[in-house]
C-alpha positions as CSV (number, residue, x, y, z in Angstrom):
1,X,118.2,5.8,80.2
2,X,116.2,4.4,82.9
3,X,113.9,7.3,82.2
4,X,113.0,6.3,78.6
5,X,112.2,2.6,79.7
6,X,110.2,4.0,82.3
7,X,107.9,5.3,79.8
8,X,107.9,2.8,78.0
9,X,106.8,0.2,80.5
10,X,104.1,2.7,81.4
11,X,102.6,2.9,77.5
12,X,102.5,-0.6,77.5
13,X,101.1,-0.9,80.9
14,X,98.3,0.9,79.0
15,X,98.4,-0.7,75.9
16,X,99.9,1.7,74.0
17,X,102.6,-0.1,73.0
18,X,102.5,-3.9,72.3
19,X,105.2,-6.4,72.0
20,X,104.2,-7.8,68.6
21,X,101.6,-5.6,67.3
22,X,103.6,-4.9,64.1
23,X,102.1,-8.0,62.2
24,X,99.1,-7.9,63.6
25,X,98.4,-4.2,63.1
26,X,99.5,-4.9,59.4
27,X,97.0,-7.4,59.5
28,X,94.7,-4.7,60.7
29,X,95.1,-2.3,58.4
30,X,94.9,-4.5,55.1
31,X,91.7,-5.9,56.3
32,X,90.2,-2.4,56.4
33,X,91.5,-1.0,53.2
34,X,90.4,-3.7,51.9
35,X,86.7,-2.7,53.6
36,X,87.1,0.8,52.6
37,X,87.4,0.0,49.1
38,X,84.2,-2.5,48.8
39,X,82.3,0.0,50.4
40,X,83.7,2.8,47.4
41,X,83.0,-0.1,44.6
42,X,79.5,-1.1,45.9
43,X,78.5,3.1,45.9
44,X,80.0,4.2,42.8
45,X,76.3,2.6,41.1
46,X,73.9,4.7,43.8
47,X,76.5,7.8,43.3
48,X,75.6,7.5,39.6
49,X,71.9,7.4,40.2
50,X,71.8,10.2,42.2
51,X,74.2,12.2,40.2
52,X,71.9,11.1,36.8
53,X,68.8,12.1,39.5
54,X,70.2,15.5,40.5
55,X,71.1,16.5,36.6
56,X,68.2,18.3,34.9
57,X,68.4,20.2,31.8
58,X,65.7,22.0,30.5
59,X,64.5,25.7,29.0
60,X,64.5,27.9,31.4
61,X,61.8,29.1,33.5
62,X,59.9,32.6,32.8
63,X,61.1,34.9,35.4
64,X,57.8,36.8,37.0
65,X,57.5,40.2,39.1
66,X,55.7,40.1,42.5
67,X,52.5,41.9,41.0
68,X,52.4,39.1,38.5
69,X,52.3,36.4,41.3
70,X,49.8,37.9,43.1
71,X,47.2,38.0,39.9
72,X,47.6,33.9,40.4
73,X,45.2,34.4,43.5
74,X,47.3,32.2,45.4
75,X,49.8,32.8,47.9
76,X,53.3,31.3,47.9
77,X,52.5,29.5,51.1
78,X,54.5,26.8,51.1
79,X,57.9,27.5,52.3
80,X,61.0,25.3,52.9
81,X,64.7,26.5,53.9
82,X,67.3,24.2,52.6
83,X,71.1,24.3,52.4
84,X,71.5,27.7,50.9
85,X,68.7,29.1,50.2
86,X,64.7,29.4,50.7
87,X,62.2,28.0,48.4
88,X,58.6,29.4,48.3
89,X,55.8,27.8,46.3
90,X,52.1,28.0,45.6
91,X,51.7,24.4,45.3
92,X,53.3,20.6,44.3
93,X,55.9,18.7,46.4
94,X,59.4,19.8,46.3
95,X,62.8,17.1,47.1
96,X,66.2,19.3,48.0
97,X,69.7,18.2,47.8
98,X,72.9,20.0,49.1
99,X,75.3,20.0,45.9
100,X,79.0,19.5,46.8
101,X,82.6,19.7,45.4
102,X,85.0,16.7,44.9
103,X,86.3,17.8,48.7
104,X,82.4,17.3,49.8
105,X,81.8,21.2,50.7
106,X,78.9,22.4,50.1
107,X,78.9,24.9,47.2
108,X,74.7,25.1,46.8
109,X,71.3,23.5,46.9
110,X,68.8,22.6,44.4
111,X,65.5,21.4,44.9
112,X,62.9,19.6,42.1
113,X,59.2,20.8,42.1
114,X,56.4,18.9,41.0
115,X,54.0,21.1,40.0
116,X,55.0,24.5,42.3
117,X,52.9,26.6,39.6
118,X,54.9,30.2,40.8
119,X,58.3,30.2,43.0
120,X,60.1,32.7,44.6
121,X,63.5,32.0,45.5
122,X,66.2,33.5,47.3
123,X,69.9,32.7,48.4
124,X,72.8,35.1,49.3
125,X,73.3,34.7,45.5
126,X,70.1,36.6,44.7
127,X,66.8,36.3,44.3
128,X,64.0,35.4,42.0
129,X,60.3,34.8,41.1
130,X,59.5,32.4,38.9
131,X,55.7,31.6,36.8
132,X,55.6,27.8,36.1
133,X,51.7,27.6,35.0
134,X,52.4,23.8,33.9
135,X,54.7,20.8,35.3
136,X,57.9,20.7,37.0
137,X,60.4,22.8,37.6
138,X,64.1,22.6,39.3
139,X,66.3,25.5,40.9
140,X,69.5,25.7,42.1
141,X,70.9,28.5,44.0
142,X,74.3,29.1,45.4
143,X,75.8,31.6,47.5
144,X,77.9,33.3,44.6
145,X,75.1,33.1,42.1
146,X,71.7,34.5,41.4
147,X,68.9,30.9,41.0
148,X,68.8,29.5,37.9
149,X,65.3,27.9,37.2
150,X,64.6,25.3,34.7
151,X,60.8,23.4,33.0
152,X,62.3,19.7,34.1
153,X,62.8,18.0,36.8
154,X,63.0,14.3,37.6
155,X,60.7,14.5,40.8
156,X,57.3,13.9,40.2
157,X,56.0,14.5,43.9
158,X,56.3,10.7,44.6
């Protein structure tokens, strides 16, 4: 026995173990659950935004060889890797978001052009080229999936 209280004089020589703790760690612990949820009620309003933000519905985009790219004159110079894939453009500004599940893994990207006027896009999903002569366009691409291209997007290269 003198063993056992041996240890435990030794955890509370370090504070492990406190005479009395069992209110005040109570205490403790309602004061941050009660934390934890404020901070999950004040963000359910920007999680909406950005969930309405990173929703975009649209006709799709008209898919475009490489040959067909080239006649544009222009290259598709502008290049930014993101999350899972890479996004090349001729021109406009783009915005990219990862896209999660409801355990936060990340399951693909998508990223809003304003204005790219030609894409090409590629992921371990597949890979695309894309002719947007006018406006906006969004794409999403996943590791499992070939990029889906849609004529909307909520970006406007503000």
């Amino acid at each position: 026995m003198r063993g056992v209280f041996g240890v435990h004089r030794a955890l509370e020589s370090f504070g492990v173990l406190e005479t009395g703790a069992g209110r005040q760690a109570k205490r403790i612990m309602a004061y941050g659950l009660v934390v934890v949820a404020g901070i999950q009620i004040v963000t359910v309003p920007h999680q909406a935004a950005d969930k309405a933000f990173w929703t975009v519905e649209g006709p799709p985009c008209a898919t475009a060889t490489p040959a067909q790219i080239r006649r544009i004159g222009r290259p598709l110079a502008q290049v930014v890797d993101f999350g899972e894939g890479r996004f090349s453009r001729i021109g406009g500004a783009v915005v990219c978001t990862d896209l999660t599940d409801n355990f936060g893994l990340v399951k693909g990207t998508e990223c809003q052009f304003s204005g790219p006027r030609a894409l090409a896009v590629g992921s371990e999903g597949g890979f695309a080229y894309y002719d947007v002569p006018d406006g906006r366009a969004t794409v999403t691409v996943s590791r499992d999936r070939p990029p889906r291209c849609v004529l909307a997007a909520h970006f406007n290269g503000n």
